[in-house]
mmCIF file of the N, C-alpha and C atoms, coordinates in Angstrom:
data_MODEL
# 
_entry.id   MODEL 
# 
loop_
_atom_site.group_PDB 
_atom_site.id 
_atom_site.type_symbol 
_atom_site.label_atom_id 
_atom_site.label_alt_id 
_atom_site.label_comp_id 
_atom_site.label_asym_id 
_atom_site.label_entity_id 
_atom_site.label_seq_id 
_atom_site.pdbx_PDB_ins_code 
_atom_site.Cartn_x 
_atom_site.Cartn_y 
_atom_site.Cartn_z 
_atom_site.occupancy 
_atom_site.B_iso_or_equiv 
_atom_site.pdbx_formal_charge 
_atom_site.auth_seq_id 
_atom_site.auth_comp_id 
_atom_site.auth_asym_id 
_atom_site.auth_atom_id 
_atom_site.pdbx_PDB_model_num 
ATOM 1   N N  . UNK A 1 1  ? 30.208 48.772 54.143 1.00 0.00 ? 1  UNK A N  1 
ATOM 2   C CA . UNK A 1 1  ? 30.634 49.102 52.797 1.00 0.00 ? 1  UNK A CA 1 
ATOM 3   C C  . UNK A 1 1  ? 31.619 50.260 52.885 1.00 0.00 ? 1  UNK A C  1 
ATOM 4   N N  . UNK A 1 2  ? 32.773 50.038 52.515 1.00 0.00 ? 2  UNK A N  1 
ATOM 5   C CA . UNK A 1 2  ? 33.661 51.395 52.059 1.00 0.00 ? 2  UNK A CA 1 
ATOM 6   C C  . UNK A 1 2  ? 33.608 52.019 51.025 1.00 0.00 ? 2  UNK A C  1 
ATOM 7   N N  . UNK A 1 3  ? 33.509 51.221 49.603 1.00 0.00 ? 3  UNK A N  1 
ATOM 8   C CA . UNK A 1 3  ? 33.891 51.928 48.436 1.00 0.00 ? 3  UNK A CA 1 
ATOM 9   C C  . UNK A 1 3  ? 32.857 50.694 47.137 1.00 0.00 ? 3  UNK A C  1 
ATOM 10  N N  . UNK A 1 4  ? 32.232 51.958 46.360 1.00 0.00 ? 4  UNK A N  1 
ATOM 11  C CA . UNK A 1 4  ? 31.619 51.272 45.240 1.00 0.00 ? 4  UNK A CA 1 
ATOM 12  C C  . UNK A 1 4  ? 31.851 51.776 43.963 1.00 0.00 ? 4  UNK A C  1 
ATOM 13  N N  . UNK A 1 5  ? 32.272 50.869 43.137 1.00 0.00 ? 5  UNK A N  1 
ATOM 14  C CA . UNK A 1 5  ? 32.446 51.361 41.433 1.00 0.00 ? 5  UNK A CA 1 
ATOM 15  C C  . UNK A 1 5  ? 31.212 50.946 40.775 1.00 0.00 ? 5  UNK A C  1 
ATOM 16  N N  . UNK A 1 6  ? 30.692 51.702 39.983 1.00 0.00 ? 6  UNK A N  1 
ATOM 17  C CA . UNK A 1 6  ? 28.974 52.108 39.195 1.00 0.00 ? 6  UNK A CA 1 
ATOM 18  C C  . UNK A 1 6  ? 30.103 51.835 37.647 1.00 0.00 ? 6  UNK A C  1 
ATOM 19  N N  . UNK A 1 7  ? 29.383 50.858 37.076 1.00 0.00 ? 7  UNK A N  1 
ATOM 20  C CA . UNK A 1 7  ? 29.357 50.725 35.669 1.00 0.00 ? 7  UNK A CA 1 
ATOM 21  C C  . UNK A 1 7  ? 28.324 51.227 34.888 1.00 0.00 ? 7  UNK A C  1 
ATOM 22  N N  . UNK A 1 8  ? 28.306 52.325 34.271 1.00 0.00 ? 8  UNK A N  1 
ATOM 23  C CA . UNK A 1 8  ? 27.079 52.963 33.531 1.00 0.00 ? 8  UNK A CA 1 
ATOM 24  C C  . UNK A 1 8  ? 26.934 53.181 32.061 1.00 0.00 ? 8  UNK A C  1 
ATOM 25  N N  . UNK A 1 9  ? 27.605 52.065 31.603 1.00 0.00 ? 9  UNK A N  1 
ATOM 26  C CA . UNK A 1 9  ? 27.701 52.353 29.773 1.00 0.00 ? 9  UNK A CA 1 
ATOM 27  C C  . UNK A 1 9  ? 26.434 51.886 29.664 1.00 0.00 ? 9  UNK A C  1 
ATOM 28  N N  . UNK A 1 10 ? 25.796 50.899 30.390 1.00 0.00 ? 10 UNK A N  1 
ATOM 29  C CA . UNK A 1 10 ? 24.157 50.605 29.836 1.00 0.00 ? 10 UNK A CA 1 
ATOM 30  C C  . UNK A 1 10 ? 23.315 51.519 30.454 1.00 0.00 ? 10 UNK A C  1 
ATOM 31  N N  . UNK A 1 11 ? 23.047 52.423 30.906 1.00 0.00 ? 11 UNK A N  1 
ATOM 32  C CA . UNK A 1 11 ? 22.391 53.190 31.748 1.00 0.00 ? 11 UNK A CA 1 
ATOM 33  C C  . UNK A 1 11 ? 21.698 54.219 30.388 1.00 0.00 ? 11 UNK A C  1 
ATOM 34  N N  . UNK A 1 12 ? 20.221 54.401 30.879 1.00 0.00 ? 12 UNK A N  1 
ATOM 35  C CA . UNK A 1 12 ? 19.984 55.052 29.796 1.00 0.00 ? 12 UNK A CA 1 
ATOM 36  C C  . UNK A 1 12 ? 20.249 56.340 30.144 1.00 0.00 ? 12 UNK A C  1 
ATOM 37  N N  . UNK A 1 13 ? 20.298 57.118 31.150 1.00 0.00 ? 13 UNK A N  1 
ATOM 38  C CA . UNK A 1 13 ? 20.786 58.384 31.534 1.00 0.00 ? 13 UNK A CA 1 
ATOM 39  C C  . UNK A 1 13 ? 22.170 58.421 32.278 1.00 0.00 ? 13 UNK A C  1 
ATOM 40  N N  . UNK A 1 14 ? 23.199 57.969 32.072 1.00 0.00 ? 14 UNK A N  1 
ATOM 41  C CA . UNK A 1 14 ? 24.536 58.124 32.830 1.00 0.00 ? 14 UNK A CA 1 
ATOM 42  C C  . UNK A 1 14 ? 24.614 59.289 33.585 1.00 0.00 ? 14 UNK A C  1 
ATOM 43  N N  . UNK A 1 15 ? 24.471 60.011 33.402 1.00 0.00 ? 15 UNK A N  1 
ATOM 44  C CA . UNK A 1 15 ? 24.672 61.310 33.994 1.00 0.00 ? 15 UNK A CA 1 
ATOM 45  C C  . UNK A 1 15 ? 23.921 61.683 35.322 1.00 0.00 ? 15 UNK A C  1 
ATOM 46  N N  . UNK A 1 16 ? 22.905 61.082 34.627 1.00 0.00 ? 16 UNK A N  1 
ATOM 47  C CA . UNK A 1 16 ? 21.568 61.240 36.424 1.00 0.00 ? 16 UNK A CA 1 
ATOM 48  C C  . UNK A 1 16 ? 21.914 59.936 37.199 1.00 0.00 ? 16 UNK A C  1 
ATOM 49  N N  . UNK A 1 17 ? 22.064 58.728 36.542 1.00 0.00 ? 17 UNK A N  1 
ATOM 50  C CA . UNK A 1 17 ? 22.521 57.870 37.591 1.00 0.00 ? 17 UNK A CA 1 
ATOM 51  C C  . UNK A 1 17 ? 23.273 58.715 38.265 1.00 0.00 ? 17 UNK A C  1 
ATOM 52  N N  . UNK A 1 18 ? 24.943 58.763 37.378 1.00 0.00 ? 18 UNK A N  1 
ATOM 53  C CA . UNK A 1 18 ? 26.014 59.308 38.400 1.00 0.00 ? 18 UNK A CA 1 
ATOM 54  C C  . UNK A 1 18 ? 25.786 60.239 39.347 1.00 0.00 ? 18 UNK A C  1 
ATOM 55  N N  . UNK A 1 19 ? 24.810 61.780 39.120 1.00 0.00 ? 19 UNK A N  1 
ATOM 56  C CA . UNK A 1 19 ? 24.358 62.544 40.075 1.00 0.00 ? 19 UNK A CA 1 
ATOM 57  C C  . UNK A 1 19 ? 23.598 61.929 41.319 1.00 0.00 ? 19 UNK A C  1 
ATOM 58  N N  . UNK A 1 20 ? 22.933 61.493 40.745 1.00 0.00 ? 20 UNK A N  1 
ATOM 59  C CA . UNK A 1 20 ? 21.824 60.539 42.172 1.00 0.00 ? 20 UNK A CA 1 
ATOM 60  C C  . UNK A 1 20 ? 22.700 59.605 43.325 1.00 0.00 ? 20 UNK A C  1 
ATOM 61  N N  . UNK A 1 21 ? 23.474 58.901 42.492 1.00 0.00 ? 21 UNK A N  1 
ATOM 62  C CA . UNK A 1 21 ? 24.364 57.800 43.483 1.00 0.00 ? 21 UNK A CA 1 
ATOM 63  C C  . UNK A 1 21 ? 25.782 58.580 43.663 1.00 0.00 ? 21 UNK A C  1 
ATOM 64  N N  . UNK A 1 22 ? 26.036 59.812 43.484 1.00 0.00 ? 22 UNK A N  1 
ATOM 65  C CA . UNK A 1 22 ? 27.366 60.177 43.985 1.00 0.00 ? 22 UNK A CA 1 
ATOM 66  C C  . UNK A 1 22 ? 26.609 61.273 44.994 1.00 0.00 ? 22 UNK A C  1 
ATOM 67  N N  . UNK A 1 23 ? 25.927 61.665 45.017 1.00 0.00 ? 23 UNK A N  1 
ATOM 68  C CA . UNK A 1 23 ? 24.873 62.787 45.888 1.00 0.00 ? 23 UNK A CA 1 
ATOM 69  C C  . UNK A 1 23 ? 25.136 61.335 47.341 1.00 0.00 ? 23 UNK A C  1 
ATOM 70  N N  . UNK A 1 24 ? 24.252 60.441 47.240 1.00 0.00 ? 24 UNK A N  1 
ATOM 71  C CA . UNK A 1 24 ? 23.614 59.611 48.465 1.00 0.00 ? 24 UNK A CA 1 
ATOM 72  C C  . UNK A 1 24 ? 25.244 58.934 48.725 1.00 0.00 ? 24 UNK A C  1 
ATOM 73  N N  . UNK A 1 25 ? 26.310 58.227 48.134 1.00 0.00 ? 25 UNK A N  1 
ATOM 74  C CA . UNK A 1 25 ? 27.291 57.862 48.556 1.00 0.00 ? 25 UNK A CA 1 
ATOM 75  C C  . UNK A 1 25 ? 28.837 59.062 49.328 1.00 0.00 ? 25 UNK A C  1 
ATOM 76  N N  . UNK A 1 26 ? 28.167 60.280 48.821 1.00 0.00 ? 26 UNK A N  1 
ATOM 77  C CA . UNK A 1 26 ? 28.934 61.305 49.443 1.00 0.00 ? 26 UNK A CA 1 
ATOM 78  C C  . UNK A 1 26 ? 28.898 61.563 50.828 1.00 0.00 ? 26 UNK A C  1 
ATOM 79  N N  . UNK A 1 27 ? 26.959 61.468 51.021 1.00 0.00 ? 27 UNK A N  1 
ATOM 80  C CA . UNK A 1 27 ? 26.578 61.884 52.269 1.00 0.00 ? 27 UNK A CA 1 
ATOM 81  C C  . UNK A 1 27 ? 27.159 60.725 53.413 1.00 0.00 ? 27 UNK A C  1 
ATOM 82  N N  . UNK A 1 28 ? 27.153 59.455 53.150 1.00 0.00 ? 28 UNK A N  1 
ATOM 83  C CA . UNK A 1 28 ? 27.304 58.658 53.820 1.00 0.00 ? 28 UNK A CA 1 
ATOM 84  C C  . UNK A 1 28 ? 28.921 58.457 53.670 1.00 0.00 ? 28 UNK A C  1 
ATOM 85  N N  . UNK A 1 29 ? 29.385 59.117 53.342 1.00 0.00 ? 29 UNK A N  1 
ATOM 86  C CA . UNK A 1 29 ? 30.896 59.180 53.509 1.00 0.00 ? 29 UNK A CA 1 
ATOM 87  C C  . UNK A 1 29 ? 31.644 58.125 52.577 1.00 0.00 ? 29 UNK A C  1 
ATOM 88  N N  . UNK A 1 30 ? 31.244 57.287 51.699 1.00 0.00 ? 30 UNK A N  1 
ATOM 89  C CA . UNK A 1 30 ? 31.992 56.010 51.337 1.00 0.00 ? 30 UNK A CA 1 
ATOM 90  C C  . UNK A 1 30 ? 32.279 56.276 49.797 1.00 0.00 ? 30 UNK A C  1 
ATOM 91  N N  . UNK A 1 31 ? 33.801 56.431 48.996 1.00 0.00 ? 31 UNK A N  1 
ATOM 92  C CA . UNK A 1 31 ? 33.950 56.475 48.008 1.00 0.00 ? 31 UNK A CA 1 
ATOM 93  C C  . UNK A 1 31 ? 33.578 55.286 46.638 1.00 0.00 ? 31 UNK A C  1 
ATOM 94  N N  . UNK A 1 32 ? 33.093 56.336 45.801 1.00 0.00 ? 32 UNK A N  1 
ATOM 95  C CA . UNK A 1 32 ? 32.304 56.052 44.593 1.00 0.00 ? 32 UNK A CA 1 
ATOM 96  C C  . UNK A 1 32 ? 33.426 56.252 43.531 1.00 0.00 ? 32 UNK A C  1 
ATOM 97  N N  . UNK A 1 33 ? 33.112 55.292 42.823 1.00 0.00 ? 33 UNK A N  1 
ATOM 98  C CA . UNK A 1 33 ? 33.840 56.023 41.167 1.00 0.00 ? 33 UNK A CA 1 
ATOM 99  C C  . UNK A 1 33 ? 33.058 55.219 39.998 1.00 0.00 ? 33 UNK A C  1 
ATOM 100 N N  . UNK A 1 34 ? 32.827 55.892 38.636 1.00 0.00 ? 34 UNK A N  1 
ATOM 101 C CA . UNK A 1 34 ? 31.982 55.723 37.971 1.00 0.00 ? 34 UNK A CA 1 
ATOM 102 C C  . UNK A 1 34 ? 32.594 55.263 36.804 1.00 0.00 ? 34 UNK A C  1 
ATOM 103 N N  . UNK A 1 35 ? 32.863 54.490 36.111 1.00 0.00 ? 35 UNK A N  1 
ATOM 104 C CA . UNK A 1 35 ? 33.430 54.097 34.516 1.00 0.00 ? 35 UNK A CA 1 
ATOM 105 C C  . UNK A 1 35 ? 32.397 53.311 33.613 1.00 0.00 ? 35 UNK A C  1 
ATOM 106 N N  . UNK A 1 36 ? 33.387 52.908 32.775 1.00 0.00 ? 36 UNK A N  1 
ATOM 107 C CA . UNK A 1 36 ? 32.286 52.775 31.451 1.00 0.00 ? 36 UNK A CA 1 
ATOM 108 C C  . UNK A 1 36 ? 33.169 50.710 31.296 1.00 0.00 ? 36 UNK A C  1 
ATOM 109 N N  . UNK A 1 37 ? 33.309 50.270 32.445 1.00 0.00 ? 37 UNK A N  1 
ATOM 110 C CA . UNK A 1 37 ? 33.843 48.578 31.983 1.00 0.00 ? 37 UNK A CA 1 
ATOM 111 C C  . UNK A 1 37 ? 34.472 47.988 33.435 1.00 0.00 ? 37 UNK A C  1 
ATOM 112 N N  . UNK A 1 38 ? 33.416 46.790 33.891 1.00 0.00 ? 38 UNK A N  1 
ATOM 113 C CA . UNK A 1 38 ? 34.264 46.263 34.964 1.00 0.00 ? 38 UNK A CA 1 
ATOM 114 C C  . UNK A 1 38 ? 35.290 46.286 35.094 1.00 0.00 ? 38 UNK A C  1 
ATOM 115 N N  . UNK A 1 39 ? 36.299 45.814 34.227 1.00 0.00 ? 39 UNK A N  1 
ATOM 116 C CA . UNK A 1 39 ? 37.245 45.404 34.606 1.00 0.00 ? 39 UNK A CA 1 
ATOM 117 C C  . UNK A 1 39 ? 38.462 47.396 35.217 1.00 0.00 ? 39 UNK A C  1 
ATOM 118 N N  . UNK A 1 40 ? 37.977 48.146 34.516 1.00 0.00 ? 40 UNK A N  1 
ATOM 119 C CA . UNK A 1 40 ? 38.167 49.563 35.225 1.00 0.00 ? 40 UNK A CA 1 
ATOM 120 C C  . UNK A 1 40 ? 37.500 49.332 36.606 1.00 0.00 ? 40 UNK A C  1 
ATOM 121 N N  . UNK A 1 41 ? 36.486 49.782 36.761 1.00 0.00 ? 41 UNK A N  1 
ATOM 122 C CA . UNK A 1 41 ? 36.246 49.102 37.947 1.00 0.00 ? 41 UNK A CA 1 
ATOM 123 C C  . UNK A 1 41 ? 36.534 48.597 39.291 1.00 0.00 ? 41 UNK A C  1 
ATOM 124 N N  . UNK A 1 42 ? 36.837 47.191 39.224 1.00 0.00 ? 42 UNK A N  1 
ATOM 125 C CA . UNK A 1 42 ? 37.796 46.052 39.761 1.00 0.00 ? 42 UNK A CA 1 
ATOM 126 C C  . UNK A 1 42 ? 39.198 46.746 40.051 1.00 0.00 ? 42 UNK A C  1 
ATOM 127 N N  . UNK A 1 43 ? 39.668 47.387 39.072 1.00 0.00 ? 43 UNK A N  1 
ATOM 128 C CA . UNK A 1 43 ? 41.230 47.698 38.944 1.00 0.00 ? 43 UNK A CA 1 
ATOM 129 C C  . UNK A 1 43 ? 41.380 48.878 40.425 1.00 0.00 ? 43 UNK A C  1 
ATOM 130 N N  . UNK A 1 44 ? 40.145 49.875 40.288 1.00 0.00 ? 44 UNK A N  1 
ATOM 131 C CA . UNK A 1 44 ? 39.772 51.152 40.475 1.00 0.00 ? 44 UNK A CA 1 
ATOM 132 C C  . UNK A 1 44 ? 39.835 50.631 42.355 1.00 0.00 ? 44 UNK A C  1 
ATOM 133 N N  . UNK A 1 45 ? 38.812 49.677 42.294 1.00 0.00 ? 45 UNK A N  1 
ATOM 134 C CA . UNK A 1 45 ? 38.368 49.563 43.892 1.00 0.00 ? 45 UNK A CA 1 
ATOM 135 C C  . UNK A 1 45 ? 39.536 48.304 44.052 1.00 0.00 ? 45 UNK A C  1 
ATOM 136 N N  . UNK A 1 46 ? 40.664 47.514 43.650 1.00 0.00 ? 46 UNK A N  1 
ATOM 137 C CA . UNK A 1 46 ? 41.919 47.009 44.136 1.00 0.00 ? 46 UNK A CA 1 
ATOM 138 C C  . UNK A 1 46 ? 43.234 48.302 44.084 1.00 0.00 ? 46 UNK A C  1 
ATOM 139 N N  . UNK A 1 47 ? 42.972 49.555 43.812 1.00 0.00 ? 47 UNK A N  1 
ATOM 140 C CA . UNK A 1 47 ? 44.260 50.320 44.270 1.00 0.00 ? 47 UNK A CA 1 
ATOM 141 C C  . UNK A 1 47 ? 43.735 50.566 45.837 1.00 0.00 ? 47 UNK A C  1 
ATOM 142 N N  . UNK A 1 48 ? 42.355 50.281 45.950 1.00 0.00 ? 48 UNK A N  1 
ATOM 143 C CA . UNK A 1 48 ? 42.098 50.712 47.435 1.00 0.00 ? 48 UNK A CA 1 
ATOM 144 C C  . UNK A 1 48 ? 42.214 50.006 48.968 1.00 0.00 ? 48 UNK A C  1 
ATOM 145 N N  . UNK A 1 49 ? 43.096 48.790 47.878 1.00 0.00 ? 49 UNK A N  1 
ATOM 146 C CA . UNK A 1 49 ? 43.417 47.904 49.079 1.00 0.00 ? 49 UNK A CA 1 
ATOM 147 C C  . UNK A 1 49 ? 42.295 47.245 49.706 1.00 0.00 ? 49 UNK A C  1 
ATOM 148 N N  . UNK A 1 50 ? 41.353 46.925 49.367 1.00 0.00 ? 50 UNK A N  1 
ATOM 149 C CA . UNK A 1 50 ? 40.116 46.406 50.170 1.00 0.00 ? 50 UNK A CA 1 
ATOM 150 C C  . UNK A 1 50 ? 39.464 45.266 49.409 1.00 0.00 ? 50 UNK A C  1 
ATOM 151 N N  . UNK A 1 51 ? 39.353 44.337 50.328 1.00 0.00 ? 51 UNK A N  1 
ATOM 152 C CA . UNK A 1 51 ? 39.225 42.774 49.879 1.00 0.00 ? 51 UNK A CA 1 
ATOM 153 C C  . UNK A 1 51 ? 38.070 42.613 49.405 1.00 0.00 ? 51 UNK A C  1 
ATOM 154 N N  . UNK A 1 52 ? 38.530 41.753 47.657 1.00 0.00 ? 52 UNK A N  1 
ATOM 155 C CA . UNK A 1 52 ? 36.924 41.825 46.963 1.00 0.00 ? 52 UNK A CA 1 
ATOM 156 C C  . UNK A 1 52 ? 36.451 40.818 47.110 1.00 0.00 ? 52 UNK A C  1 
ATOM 157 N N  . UNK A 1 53 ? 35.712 40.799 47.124 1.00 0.00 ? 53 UNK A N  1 
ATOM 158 C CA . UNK A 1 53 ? 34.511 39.248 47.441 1.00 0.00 ? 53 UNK A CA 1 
ATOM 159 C C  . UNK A 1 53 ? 33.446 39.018 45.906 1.00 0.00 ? 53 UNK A C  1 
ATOM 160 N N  . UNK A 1 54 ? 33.833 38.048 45.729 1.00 0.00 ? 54 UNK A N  1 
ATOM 161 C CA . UNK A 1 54 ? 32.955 38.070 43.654 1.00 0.00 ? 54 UNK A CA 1 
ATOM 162 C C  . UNK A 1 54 ? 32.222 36.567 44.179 1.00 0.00 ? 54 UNK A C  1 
ATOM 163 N N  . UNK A 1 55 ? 31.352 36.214 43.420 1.00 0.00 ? 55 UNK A N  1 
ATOM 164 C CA . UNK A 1 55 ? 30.408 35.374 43.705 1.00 0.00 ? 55 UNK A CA 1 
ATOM 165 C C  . UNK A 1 55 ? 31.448 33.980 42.759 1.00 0.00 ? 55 UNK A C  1 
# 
């Protein structure tokens, strides 16, 4: 895994998600980014050049 985008508009605490999973994805070195709509997201982890795989 290199890089993960967290969608958290349904999250009942956004804020502690984001703390908890940017804490454990820091340590392990692999960039995170957090928004409020896939398609941000998607957009976010294709400037990073890295091939998406969707079901």
């Amino acid at each position: 895994m290199q890089a993960c985008a967290f969608v958290t508009t349904h999250a009942d605490i956004p804020a502690l998600v984001k703390s908890q999973f940017e804490r454990v994805y820091k340590a392990a070195s692999i960039a995170c980014y957090f928004c409020d709509c896939e398609s941000e997201a998607l957009s976010w982890l294709a400037t990073l050049n890295y091939f998406l795989e969707t079901d």
